[in-house]
C-alpha positions as CSV (number, residue, x, y, z in Angstrom):
1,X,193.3,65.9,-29.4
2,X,191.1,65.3,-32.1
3,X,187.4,63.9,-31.1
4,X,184.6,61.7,-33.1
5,X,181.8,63.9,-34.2
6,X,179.6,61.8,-32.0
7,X,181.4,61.0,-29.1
8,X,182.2,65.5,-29.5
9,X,178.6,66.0,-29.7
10,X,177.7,63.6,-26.3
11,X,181.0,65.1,-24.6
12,X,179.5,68.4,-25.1
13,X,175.7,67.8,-24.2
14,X,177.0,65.9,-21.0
15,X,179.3,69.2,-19.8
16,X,176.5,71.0,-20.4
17,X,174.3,69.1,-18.2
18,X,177.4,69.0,-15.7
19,X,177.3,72.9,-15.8
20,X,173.8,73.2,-15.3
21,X,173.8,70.9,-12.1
22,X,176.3,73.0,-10.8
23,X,174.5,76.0,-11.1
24,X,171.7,74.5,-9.1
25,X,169.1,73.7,-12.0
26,X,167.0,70.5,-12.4
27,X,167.4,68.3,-15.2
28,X,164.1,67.5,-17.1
29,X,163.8,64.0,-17.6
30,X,165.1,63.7,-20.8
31,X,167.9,65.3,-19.7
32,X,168.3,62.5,-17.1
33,X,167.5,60.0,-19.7
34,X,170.6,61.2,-21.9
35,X,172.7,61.2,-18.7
36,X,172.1,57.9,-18.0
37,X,172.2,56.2,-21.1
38,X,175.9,58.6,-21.9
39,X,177.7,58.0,-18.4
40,X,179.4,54.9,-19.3
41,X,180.5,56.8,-22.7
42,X,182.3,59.5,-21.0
43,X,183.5,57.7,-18.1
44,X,185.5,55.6,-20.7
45,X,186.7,58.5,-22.8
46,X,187.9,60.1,-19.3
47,X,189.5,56.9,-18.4
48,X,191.0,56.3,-22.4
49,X,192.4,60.3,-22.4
50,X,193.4,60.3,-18.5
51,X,196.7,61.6,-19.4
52,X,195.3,64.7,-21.4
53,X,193.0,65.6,-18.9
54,X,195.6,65.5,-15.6
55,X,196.6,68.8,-16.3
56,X,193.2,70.3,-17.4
């Protein structure tokens, strides 16, 4: 499924940030800051692609 090289680069960051929650870290604050202001951007790419991502 072929991705933007923006919306790629934001999907990216924000697993990344996913991952390091999960692992127990702290996000700095601009970390936060990136979170917050990206949330609505993935949450409509997972909502757009739900199909693909059933099975994932």
């Amino acid at each position: 499924m072929p991705v933007e090289s923006e919306l790629n680069k934001v999907l990216k960051e924000m697993w990344r940030l996913d991952e390091k929650v999960n692992a127990g870290g702290e996000l700095s604050d601009a970390e936060k800051d990136f979170w917050n202001q990206n949330l609505d951007v993935i949450k409509k790419y997972y909502a757009d692609n739900d199909e693909h991502w059933k099975n994932k």
